[in-house]
C-alpha atoms as an extended CHARMM CRD file, in Angstrom:
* protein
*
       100  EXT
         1         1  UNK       CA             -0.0040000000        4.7350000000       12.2760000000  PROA      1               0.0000000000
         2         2  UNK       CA             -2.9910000000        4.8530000000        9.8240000000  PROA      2               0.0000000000
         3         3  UNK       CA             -3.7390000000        3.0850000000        6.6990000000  PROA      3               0.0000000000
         4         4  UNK       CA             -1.3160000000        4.0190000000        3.6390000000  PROA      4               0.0000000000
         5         5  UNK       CA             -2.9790000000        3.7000000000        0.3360000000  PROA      5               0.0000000000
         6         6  UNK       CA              0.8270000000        3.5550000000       -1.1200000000  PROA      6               0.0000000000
         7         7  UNK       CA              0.9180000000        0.5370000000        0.0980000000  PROA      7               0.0000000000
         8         8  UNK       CA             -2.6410000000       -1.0340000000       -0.9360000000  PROA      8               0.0000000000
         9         9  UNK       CA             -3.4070000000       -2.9920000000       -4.4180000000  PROA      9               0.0000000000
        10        10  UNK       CA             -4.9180000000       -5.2960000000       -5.9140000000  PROA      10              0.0000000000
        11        11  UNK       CA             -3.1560000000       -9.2430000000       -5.6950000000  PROA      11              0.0000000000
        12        12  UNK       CA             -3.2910000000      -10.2570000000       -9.1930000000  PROA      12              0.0000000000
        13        13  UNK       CA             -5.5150000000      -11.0330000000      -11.7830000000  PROA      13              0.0000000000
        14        14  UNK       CA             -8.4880000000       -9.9720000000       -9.9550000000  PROA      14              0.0000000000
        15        15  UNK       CA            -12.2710000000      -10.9360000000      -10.3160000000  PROA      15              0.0000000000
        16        16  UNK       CA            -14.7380000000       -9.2300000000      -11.6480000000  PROA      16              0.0000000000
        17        17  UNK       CA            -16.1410000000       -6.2220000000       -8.8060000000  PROA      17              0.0000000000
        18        18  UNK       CA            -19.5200000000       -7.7280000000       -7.4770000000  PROA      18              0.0000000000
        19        19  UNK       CA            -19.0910000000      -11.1300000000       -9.5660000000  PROA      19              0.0000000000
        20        20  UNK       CA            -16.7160000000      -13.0040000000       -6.7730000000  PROA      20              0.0000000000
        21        21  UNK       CA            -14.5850000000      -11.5770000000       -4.1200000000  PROA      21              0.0000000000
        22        22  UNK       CA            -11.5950000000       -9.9010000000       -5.2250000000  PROA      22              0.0000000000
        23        23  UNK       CA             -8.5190000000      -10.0910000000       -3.5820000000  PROA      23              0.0000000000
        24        24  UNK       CA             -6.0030000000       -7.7400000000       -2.3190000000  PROA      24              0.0000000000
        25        25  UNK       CA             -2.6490000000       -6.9480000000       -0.5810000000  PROA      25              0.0000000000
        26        26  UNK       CA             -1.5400000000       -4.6900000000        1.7050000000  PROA      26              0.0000000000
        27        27  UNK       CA              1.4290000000       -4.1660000000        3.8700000000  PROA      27              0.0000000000
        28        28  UNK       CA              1.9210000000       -2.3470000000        6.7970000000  PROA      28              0.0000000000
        29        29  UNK       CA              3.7600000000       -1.6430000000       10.5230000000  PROA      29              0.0000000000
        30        30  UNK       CA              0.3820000000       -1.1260000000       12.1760000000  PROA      30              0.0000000000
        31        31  UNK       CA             -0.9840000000       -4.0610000000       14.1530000000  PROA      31              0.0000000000
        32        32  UNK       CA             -3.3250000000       -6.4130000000       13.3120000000  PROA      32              0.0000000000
        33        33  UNK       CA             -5.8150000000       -5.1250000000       16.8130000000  PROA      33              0.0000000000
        34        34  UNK       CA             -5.3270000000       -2.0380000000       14.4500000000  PROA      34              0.0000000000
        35        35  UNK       CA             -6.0050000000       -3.0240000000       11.1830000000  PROA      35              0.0000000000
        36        36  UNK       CA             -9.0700000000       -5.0920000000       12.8920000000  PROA      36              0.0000000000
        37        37  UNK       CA            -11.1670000000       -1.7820000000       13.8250000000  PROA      37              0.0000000000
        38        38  UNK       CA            -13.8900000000       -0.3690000000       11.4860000000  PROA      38              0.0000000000
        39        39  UNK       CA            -13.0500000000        2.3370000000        9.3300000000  PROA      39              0.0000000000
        40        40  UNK       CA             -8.8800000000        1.4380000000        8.5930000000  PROA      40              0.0000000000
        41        41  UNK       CA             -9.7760000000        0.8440000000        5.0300000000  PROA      41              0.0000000000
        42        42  UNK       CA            -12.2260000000        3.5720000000        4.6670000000  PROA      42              0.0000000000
        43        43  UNK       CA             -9.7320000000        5.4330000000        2.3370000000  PROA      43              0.0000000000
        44        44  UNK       CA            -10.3180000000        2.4990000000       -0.3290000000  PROA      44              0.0000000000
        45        45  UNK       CA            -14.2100000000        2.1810000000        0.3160000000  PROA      45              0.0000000000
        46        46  UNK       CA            -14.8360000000        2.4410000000       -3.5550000000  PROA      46              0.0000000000
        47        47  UNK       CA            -12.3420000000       -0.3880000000       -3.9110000000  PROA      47              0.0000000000
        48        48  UNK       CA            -13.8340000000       -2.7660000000       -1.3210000000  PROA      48              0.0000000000
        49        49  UNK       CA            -16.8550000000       -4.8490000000       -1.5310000000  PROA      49              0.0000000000
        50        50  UNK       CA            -18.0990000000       -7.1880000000        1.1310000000  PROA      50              0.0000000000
        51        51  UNK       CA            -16.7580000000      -11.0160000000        0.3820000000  PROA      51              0.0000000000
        52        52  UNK       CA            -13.3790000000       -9.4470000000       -0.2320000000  PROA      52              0.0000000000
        53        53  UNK       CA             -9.8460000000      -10.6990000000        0.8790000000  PROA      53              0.0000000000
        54        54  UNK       CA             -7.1880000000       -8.3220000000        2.2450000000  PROA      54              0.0000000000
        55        55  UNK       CA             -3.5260000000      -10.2320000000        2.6560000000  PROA      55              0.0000000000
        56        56  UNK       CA             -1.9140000000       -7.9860000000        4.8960000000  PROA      56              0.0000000000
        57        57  UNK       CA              1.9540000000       -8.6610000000        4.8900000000  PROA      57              0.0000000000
        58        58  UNK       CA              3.0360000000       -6.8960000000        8.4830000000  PROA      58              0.0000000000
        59        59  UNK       CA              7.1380000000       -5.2680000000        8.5600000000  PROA      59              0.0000000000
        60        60  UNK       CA              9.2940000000       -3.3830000000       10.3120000000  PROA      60              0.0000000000
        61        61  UNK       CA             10.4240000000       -0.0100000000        9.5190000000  PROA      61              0.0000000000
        62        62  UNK       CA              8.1800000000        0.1380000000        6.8260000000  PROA      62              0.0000000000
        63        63  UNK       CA              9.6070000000        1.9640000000        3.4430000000  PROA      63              0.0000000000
        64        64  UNK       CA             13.2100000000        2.0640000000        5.0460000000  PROA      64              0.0000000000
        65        65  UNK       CA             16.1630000000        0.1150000000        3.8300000000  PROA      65              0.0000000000
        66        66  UNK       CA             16.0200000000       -2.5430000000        6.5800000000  PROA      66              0.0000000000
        67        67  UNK       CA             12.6540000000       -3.2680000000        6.3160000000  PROA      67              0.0000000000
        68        68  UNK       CA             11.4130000000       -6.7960000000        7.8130000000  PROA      68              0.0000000000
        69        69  UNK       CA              8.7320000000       -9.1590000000        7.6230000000  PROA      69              0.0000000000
        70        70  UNK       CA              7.0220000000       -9.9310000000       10.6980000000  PROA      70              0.0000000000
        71        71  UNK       CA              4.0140000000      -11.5900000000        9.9510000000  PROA      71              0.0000000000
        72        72  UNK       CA              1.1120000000      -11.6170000000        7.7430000000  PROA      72              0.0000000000
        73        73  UNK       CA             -2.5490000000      -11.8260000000        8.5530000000  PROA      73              0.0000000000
        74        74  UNK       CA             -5.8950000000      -12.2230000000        5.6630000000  PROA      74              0.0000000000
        75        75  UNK       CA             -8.9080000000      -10.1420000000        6.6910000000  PROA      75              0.0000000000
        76        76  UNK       CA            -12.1880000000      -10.4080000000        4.7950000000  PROA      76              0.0000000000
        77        77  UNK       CA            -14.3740000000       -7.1860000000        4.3350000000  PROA      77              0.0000000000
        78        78  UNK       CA            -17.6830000000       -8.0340000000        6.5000000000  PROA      78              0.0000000000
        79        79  UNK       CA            -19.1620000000       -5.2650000000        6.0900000000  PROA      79              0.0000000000
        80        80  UNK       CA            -19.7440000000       -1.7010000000        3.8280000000  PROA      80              0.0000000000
        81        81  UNK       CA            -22.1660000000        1.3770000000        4.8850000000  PROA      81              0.0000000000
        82        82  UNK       CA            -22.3490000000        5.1200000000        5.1260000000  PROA      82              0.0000000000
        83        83  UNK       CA            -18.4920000000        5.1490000000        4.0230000000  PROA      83              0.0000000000
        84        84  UNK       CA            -17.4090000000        2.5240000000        6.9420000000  PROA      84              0.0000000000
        85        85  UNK       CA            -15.4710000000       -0.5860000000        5.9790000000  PROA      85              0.0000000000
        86        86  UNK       CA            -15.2450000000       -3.4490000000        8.5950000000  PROA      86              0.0000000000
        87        87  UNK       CA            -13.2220000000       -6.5950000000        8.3460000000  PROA      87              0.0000000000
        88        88  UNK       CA            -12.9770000000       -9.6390000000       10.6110000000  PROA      88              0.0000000000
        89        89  UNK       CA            -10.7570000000      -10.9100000000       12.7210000000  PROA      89              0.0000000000
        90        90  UNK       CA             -7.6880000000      -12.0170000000       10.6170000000  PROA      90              0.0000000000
        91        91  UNK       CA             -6.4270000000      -15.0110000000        9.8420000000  PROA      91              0.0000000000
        92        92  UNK       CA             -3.1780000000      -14.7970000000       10.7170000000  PROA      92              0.0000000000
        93        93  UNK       CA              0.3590000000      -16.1390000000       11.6570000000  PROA      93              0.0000000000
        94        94  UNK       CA              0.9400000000      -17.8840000000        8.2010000000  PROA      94              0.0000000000
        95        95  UNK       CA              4.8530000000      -17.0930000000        9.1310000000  PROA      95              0.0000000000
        96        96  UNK       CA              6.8550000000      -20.0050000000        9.0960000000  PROA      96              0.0000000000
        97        97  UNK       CA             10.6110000000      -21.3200000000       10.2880000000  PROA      97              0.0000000000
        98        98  UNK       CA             12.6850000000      -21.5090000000        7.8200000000  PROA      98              0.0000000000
        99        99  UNK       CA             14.7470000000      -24.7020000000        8.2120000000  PROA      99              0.0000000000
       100       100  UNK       CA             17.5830000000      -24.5460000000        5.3800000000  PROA      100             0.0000000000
């Protein structure tokens, strides 16, 4: 898969753009070793400056009725030129066992 804007906004009441890093949310079936490669959020360029914080919620069968969670994952914008956005490694596996 590719990255779906339909699925991309912002988490919030967000900062100001340029004043503090803004934060936003995502979710998606694509893997994180996906997600992870310059140029998957190149579609929201405009959007993204560097310092900013992506929550990426990760599902199965995506937009269907029996869609999942899987995992989630943050990834922070490291870098912006010539139309390229590149994040870092996530942060991820904030899943946890639910014990009720």
């Amino acid at each position: 898969m590719s990255f779906n804007a339909d699925y991309f906004a912002s988490a919030g009441a967000n900062s100001k753009p340029g004043k503090a890093p803004q934060f936003w949310s995502y979710k998606t079936a694509d893997a994180f070793a996906d997600i992870d490669t310059a140029g998957y959020f190149d579609d929201v360029y405009g959007l993204l400056r560097v310092g900013d914080w992506i929550y990426v919620t990760l599902v199965t069968n995506l937009g269907a009725s029996n869609e999942a969670f899987s995992d989630s994952a943050i990834f922070i914008v490291n870098g912006k030129s010539a139309g390229v956005v590149d994040v870092i490694d996530a942060v991820a596996n904030f899943a946890t066992t639910d014990t009720d």
